[in-house]
Residue frames as qw, qx, qy, qz and C-alpha x, y, z in Angstrom:
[[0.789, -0.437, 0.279, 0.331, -63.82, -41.34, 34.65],
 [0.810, 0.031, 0.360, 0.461, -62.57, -40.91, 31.63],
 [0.014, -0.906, -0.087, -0.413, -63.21, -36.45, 31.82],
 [0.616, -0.780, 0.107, -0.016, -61.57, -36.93, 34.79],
 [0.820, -0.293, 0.216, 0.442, -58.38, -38.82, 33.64],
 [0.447, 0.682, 0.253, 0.521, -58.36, -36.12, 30.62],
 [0.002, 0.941, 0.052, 0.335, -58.21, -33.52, 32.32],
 [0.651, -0.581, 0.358, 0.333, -55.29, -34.69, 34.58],
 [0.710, 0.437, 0.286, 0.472, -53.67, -35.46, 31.57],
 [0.364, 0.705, 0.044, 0.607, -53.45, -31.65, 30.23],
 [0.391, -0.914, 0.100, -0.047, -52.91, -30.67, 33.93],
 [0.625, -0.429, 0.358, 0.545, -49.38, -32.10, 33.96],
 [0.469, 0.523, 0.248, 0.668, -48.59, -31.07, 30.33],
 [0.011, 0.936, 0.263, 0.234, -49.51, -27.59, 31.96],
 [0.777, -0.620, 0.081, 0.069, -47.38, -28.05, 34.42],
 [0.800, -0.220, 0.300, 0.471, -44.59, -28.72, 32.51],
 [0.403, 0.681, 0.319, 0.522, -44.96, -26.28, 30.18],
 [0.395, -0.903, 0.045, -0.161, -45.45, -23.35, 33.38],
 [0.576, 0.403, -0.434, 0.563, -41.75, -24.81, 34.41],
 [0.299, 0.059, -0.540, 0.785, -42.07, -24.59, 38.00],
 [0.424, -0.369, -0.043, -0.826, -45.38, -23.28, 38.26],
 [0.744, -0.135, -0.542, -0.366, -46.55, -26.45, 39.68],
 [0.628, -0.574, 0.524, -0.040, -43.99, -27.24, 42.27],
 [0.967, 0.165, 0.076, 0.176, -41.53, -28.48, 39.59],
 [0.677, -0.198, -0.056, 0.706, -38.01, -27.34, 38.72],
 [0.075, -0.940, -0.176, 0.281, -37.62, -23.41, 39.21],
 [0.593, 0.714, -0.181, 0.326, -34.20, -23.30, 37.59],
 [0.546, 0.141, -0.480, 0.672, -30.44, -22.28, 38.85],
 [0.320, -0.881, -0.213, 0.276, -31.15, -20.65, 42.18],
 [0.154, -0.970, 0.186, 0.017, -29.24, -17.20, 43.19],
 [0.330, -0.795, 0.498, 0.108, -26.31, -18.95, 44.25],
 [0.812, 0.169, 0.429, 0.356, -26.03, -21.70, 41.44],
 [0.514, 0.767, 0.066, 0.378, -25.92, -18.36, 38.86],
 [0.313, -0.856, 0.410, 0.033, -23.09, -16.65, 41.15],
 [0.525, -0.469, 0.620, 0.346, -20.81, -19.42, 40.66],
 [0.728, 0.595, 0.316, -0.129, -21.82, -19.52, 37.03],
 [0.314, 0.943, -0.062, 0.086, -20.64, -16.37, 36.23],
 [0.532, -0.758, 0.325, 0.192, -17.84, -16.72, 38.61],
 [0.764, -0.136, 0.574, 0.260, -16.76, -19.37, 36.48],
 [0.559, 0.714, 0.371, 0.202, -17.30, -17.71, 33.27],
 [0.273, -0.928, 0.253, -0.020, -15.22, -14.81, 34.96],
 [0.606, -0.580, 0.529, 0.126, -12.31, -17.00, 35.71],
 [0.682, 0.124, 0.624, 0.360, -12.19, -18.51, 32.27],
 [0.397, 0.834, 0.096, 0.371, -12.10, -15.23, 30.29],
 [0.114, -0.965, 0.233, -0.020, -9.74, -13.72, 32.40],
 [0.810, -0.227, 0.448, 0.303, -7.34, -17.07, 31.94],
 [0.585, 0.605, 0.376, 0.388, -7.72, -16.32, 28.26],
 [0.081, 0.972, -0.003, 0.219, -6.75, -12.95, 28.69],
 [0.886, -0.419, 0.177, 0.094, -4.17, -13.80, 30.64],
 [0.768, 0.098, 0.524, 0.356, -2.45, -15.99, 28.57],
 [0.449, 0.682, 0.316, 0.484, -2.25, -13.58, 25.74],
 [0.208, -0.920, 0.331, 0.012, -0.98, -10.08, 28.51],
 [0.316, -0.794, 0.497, 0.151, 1.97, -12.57, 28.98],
 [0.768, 0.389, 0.407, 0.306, 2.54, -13.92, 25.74],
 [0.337, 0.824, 0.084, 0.448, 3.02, -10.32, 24.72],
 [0.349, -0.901, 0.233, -0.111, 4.65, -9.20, 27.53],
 [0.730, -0.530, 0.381, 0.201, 7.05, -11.71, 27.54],
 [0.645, 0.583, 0.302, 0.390, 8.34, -10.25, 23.94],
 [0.377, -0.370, 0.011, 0.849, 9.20, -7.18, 25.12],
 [0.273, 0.869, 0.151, -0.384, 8.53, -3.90, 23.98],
 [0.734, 0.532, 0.265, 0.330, 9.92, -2.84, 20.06],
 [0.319, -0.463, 0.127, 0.817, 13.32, -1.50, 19.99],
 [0.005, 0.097, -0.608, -0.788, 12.78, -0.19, 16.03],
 [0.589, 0.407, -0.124, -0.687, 9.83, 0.43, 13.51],
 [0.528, 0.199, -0.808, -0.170, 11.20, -3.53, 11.99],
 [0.000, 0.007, -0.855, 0.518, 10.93, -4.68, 15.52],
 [0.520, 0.261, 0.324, -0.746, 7.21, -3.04, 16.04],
 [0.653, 0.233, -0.279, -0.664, 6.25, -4.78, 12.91],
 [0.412, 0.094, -0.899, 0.111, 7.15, -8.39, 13.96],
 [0.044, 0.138, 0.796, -0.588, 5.69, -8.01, 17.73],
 [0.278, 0.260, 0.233, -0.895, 2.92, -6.50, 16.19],
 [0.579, 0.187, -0.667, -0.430, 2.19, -9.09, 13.89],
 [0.569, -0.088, -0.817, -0.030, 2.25, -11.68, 16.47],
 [0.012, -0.235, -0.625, 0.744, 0.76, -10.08, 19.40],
 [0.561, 0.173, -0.010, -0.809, -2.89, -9.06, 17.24],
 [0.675, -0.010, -0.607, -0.419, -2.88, -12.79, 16.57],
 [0.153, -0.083, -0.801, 0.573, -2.47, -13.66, 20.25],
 [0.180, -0.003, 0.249, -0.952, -4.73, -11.25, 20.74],
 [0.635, 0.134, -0.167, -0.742, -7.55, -11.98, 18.20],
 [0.548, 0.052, -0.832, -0.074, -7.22, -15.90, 19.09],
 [0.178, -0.254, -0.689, 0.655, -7.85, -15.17, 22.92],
 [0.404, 0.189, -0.051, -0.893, -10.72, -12.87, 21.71],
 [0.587, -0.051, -0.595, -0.547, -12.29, -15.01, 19.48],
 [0.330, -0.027, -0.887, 0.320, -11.90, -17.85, 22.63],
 [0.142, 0.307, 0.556, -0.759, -13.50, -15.65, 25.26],
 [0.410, 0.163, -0.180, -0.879, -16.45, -14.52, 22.48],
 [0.527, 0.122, -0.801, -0.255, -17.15, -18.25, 22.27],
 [0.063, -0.008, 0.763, -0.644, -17.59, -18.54, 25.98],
 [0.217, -0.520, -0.762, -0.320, -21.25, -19.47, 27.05],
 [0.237, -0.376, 0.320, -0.837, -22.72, -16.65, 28.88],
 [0.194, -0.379, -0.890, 0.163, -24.88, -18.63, 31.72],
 [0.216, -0.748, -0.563, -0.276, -28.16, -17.88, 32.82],
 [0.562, -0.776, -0.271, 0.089, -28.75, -14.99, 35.01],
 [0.565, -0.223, -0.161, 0.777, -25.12, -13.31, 34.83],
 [0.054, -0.870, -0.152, 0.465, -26.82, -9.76, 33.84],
 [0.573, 0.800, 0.164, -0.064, -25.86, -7.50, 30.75],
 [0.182, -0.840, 0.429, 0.278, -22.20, -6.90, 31.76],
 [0.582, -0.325, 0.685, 0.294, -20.82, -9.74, 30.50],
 [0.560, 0.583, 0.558, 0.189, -22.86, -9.49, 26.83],
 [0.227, 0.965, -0.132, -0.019, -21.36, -5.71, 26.55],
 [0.672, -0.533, 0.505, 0.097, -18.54, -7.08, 26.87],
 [0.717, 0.294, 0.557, 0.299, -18.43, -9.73, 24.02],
 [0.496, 0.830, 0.194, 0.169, -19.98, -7.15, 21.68],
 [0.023, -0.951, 0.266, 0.159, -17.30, -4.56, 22.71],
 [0.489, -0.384, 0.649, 0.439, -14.36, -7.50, 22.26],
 [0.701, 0.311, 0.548, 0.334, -16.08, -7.79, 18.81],
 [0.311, 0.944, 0.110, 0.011, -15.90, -4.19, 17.88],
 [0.437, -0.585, 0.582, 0.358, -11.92, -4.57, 18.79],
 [0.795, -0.075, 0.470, 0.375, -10.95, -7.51, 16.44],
 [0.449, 0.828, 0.158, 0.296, -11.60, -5.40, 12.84],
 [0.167, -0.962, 0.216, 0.018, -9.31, -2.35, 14.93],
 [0.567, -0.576, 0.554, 0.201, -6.54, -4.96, 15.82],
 [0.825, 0.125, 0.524, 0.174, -6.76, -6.17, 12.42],
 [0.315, 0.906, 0.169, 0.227, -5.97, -3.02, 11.01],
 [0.168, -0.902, 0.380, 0.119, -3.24, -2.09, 13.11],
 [0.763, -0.251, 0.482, 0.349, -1.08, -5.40, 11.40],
 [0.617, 0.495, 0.363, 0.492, -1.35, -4.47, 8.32],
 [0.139, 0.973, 0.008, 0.185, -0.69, -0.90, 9.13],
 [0.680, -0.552, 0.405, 0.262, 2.51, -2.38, 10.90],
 [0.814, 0.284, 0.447, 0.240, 3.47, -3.91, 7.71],
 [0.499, 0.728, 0.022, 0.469, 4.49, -0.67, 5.50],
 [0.652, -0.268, -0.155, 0.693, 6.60, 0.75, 8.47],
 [0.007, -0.635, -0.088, -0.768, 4.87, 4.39, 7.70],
 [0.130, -0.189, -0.584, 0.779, 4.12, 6.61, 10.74],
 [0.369, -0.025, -0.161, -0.915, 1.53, 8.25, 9.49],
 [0.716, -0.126, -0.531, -0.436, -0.71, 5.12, 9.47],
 [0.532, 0.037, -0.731, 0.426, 1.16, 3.68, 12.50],
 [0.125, 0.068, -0.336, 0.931, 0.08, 6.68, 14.39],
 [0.580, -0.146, -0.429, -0.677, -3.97, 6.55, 13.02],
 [0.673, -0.220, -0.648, -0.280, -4.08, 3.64, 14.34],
 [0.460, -0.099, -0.678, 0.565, -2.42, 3.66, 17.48],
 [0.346, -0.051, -0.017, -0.937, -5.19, 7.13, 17.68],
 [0.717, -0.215, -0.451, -0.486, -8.09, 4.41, 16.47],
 [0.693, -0.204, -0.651, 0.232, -7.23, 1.72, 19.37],
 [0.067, 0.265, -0.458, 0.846, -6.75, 4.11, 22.13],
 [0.437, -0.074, 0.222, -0.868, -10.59, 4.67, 22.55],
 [0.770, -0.091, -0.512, -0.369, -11.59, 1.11, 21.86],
 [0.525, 0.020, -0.740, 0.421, -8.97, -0.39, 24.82],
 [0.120, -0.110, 0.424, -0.891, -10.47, 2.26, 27.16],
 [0.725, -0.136, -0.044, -0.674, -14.50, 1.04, 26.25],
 [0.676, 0.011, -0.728, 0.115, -12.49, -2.90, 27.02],
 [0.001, -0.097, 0.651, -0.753, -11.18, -1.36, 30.30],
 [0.315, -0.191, 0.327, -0.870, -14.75, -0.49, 31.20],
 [0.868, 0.067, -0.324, -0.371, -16.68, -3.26, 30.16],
 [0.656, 0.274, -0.661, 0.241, -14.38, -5.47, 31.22],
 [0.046, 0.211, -0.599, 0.771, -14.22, -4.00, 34.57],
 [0.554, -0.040, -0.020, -0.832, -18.08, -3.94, 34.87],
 [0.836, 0.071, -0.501, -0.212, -18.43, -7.85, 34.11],
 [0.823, -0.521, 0.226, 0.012, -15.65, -8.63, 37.10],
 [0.905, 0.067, -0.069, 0.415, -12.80, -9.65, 35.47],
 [0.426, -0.845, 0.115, 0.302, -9.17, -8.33, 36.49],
 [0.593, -0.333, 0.517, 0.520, -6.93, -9.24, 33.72],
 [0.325, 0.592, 0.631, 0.382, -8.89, -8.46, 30.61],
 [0.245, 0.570, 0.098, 0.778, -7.57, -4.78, 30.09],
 [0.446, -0.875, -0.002, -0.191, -7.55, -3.49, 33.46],
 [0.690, -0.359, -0.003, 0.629, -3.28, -3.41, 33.27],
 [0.037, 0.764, -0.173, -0.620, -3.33, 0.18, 31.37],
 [0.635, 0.145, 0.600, 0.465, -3.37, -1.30, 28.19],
 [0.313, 0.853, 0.381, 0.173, -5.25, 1.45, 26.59],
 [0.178, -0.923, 0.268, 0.212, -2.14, 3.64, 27.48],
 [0.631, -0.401, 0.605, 0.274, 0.59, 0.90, 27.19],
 [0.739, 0.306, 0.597, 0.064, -0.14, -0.18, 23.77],
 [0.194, 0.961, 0.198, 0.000, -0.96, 2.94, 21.93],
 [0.192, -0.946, 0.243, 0.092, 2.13, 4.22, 23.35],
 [0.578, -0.330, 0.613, 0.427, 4.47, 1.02, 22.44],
 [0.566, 0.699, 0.412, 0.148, 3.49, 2.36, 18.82],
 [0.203, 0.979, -0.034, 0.012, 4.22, 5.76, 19.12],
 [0.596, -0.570, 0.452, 0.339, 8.07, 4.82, 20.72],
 [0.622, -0.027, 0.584, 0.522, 9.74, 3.20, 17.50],
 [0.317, 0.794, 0.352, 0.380, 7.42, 5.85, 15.04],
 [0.073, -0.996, 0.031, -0.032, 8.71, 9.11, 17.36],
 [0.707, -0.280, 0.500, 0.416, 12.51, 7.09, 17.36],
 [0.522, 0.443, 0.535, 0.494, 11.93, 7.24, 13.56],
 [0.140, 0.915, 0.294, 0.237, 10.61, 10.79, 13.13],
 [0.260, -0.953, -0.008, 0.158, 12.99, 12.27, 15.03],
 [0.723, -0.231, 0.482, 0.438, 15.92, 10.95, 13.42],
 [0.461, 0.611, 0.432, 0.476, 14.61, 12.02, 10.19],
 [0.068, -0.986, -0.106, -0.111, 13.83, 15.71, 11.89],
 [0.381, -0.775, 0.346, 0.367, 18.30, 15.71, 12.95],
 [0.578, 0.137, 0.503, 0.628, 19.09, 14.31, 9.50],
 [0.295, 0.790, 0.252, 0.475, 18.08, 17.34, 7.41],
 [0.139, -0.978, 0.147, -0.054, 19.53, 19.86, 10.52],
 [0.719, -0.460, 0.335, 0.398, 22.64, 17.62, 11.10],
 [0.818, -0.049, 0.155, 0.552, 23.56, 19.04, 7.41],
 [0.017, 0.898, 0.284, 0.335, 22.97, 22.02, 8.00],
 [0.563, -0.820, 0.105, -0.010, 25.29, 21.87, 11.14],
 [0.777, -0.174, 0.337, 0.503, 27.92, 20.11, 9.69],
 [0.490, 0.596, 0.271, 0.575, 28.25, 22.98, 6.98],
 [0.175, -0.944, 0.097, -0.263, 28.37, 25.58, 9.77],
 [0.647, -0.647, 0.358, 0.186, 31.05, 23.85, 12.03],
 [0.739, 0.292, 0.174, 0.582, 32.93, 23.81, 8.12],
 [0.096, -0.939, -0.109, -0.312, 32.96, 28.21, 8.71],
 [0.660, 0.131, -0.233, 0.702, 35.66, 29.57, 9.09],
 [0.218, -0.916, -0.336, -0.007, 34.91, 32.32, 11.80],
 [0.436, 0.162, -0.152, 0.872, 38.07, 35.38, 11.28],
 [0.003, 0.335, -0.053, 0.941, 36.03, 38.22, 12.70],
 [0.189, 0.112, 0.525, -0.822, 33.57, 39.49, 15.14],
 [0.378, 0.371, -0.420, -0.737, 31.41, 39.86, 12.42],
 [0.395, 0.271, -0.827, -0.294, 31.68, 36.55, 11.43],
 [0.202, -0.140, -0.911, 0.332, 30.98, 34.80, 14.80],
 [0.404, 0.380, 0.303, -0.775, 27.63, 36.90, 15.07],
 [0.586, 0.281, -0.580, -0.491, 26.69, 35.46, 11.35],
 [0.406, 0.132, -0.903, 0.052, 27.67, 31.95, 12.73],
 [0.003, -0.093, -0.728, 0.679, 25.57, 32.26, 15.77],
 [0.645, 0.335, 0.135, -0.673, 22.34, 33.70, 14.48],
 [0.507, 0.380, -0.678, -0.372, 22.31, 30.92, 11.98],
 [0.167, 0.070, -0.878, 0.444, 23.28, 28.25, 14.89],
 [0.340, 0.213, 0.374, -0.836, 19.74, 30.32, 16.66],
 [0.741, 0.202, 0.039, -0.639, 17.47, 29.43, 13.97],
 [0.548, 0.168, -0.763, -0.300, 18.27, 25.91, 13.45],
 [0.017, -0.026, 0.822, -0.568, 18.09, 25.32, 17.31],
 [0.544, 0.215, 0.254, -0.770, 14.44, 27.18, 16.71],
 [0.722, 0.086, -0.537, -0.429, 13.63, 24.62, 13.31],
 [0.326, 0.222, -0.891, 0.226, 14.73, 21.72, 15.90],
 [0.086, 0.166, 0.687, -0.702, 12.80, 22.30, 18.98],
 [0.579, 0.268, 0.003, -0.770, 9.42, 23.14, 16.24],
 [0.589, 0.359, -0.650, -0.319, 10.45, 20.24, 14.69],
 [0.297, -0.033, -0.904, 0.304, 10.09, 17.73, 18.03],
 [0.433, 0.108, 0.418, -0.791, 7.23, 19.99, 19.00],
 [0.633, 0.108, -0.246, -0.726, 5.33, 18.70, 15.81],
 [0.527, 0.104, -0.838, -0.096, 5.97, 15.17, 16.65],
 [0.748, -0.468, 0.043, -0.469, 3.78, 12.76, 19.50],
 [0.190, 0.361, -0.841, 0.356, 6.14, 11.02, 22.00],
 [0.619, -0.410, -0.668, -0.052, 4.79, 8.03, 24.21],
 [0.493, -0.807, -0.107, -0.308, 3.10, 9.12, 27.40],
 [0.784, -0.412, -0.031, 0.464, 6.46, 7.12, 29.69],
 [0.612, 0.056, 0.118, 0.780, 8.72, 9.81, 27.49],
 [0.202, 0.762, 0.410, 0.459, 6.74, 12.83, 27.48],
 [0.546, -0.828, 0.025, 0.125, 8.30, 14.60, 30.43],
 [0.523, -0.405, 0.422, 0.620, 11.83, 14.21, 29.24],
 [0.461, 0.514, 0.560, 0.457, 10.61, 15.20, 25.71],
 [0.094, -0.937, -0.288, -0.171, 9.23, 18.55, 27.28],
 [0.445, -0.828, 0.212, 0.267, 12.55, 19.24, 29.44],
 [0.736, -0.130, 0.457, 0.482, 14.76, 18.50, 26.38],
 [0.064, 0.805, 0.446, 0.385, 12.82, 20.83, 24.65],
 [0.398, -0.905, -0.088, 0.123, 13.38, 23.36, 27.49],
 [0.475, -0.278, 0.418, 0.723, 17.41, 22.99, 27.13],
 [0.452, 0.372, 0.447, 0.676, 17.43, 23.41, 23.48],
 [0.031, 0.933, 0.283, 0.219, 15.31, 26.55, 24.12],
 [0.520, -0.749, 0.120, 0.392, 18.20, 27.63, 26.92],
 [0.552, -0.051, 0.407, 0.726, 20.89, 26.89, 23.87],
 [0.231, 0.540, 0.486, 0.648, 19.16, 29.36, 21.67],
 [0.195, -0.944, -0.265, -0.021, 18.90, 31.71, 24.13],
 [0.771, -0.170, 0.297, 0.537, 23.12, 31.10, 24.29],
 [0.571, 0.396, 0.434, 0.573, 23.05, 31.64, 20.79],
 [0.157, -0.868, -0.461, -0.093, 20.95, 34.72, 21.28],
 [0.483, -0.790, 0.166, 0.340, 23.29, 35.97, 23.74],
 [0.539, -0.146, 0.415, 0.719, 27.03, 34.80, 21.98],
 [0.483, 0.491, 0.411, 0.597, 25.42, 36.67, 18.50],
 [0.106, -0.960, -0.083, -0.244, 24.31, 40.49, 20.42],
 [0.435, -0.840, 0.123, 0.301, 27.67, 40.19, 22.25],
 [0.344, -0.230, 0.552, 0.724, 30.38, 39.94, 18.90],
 [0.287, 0.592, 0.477, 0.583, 27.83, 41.82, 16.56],
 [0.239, -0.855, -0.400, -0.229, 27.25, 44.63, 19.38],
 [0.510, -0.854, 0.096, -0.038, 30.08, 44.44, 21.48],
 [0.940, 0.122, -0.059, 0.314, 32.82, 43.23, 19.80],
 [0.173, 0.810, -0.361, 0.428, 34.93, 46.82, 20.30],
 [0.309, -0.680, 0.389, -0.540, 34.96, 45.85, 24.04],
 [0.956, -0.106, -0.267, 0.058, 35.88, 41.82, 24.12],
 [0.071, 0.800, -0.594, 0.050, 38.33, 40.66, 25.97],
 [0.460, -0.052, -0.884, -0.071, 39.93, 37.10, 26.43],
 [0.047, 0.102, 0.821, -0.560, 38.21, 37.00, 29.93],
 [0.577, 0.302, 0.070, -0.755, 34.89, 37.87, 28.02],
 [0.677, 0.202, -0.673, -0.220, 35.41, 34.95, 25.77],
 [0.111, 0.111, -0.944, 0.290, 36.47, 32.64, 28.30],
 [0.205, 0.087, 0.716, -0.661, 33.51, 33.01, 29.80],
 [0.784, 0.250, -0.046, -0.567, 30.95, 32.42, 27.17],
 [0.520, 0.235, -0.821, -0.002, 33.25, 29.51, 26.47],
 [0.051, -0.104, 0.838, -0.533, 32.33, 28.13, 30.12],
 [0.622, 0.368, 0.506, -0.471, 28.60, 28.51, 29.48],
 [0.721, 0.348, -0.404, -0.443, 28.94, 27.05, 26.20],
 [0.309, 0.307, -0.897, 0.076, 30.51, 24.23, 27.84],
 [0.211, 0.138, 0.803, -0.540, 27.54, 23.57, 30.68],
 [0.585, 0.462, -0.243, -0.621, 25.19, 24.32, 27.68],
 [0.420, 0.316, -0.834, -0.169, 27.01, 21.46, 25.62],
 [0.119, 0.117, -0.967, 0.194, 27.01, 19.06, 28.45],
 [0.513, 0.238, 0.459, -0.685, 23.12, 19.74, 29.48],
 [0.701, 0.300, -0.187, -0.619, 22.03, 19.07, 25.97],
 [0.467, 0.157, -0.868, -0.066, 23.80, 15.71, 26.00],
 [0.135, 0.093, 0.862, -0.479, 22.48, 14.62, 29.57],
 [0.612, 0.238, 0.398, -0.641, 18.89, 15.71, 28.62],
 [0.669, 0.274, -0.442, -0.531, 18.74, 14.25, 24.94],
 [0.360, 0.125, -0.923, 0.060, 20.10, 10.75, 26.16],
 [0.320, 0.253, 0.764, -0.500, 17.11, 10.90, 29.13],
 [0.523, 0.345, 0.125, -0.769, 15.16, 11.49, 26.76],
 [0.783, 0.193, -0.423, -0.413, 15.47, 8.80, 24.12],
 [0.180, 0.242, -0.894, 0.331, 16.34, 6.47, 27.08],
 [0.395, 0.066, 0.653, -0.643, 12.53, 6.92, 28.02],
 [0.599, 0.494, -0.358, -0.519, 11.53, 6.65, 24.63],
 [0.706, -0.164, 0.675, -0.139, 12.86, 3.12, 25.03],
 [0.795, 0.389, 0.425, 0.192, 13.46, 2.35, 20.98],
 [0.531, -0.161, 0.403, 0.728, 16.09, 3.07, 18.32],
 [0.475, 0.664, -0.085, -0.571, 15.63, 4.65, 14.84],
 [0.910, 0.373, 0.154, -0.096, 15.99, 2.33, 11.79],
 [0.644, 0.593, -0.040, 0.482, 18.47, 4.73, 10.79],
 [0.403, -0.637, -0.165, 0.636, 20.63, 6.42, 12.97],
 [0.241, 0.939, -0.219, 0.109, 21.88, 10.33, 11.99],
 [0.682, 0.568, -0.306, 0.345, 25.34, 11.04, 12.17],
 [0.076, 0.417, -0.361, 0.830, 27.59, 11.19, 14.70],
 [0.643, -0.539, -0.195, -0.508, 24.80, 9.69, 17.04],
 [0.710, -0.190, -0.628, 0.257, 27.04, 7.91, 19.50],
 [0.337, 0.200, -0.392, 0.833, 27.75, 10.88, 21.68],
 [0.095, -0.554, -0.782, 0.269, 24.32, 11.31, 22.84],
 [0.263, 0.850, 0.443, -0.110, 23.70, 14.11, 20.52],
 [0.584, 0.369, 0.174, 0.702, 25.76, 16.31, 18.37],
 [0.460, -0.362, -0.300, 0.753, 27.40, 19.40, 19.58],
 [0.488, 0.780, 0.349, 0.178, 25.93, 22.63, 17.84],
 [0.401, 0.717, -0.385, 0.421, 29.47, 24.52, 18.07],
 [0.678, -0.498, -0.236, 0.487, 32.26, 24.03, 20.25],
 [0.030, 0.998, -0.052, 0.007, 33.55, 27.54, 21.14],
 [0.499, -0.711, 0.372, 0.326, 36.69, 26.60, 21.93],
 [0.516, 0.112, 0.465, 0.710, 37.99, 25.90, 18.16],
 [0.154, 0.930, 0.335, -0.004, 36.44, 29.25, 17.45],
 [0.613, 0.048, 0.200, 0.763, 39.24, 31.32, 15.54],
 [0.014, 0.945, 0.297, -0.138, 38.12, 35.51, 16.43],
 [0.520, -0.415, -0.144, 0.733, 40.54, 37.82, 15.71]]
């Protein structure tokens, strides 16, 4: 009897140890882990959430000062709603998506902590690194993220959106700098006194290669993807003006025996649809750009400075 009551004995210990082997509990069924995850789903994408329209409801940086404020307090949204969702319990049974995940939100935080302080000195150069480094991390969020189920947790284009609300206020900056060094370069030509054929061929080629430093000088720079289309056709004008130039300098250094006023007039007219093109495109263009410089150039209210007006031109 008492081999007999032993050996029950270590059967139920077995039993309990086997976890179901016996005909005891088997664990969450199929459809207890579905609503696990569901739930685990639904509370990281709150968190995520909460932090898109925290930042979103800042707005986007007019200025390089501006970028460094939002950017200060949108990587601590960020890395607080991270840290939240990394904290989550994964439940039993939800499968590997949701653990690449985590790891991938931890290989963010270090990135996001790197772009505040690179906010902080208001350089492009570093602004720009990073906004390079974070591109290819938000894209491995997107996918992960997507992979696990959730909808809100970088699946609104962040890996564009972000990146790009960098480059705005740094390509605002850069380009300002790139019309301060030609604006005095222009403002000493439109002092030139032009008395001669001669003269207005001199004044033109000149006019030609600053247009050419200008347009190299907006090539070297990296507008945000929303502006890069009006960047490329503003680019295109400026190339038309310097073909202008081109023209105005082979027809008073070549042809000047055989002006007359109705020859003038008419480069005046296309210097005037010239003029007005370069204002319409520059103003789409830092209108898509969406942010200021720190510093304006000179002369910036007019939606871009003229690079001669023919019509105070003095030939004779």
């Amino acid at each position: 009897m008492r081999a007999r009551a032993g050996r029950g004995w270590w059967w139920l210990v077995a039993c309990a140890l086997l976890a179901g082997g016996c005909g005891g509990d088997s664990g969450p069924t199929a459809a207890e882990r579905k609503a696990a995850k569901q739930r685990w789903v639904a509370r990281a994408d709150a968190e995520c959430e909460k932090v898109n329209k925290a930042i979103a409801d800042r707005g986007w940086p007019a200025d390089l000062v501006d970028l460094d404020r939002l950017v200060a307090r949108g990587v601590a949204d960020a890395r607080a709603g991270l840290k939240r969702i990394v904290s989550l319990r994964i439940p039993e049974g939800a499968g590997p998506a949701p653990g690449a995940l985590v790891e991938e939100l931890r290989r963010l935080d270090p990135v996001l902590a790197d772009l505040s302080s690179a906010s902080e000195g208001l350089e492009p150069g570093p602004l720009l690194r990073m906004a390079d480094r974070l591109k290819p991390r938000l894209s491995a969020l997107e996918d992960r993220a997507r992979a696990a189920g959730l909808t809100e947790c970088g699946q609104n284009d962040e890996r564009f959106l972000i990146p790009d609300g960098v480059r705005g206020p740094v390509f605002a900056e850069q380009l300002a700098k790139v019309e301060r060094s030609l604006i005095r370069r222009l403002d000493k030509l439109n002092r030139t006194k032009v008395r001669s054929p001669a003269g207005a061929a001199d004044l033109y080629g000149k006019l030609s290669e600053l247009t050419d430093d200008l347009i190299a000088g907006i090539d070297r720079l990296d507008p945000p993807q929303w502006a890069a289309r009006q960047t490329s056709k503003y680019q295109s004008v400026l190339t038309d003006a310097k073909a202008l130039m081109d023209r105005s300098q082979t027809v008073f250094a070549e042809h000047a025996g055989t002006l007359t006023p109705a020859k003038v007039a008419r480069l005046q007219r296309q210097w005037r649809v010239m003029i007005k093109r370069e204002r319409k495109a520059r103003r789409k263009m830092l209108r898509a750009v969406g942010a200021a410089p720190t510093t304006r150039p000179p002369d910036d209210g007019g939606g871009g400075t003229d690079p001669i007006d023919p019509d105070g031109e003095q030939v004779s």
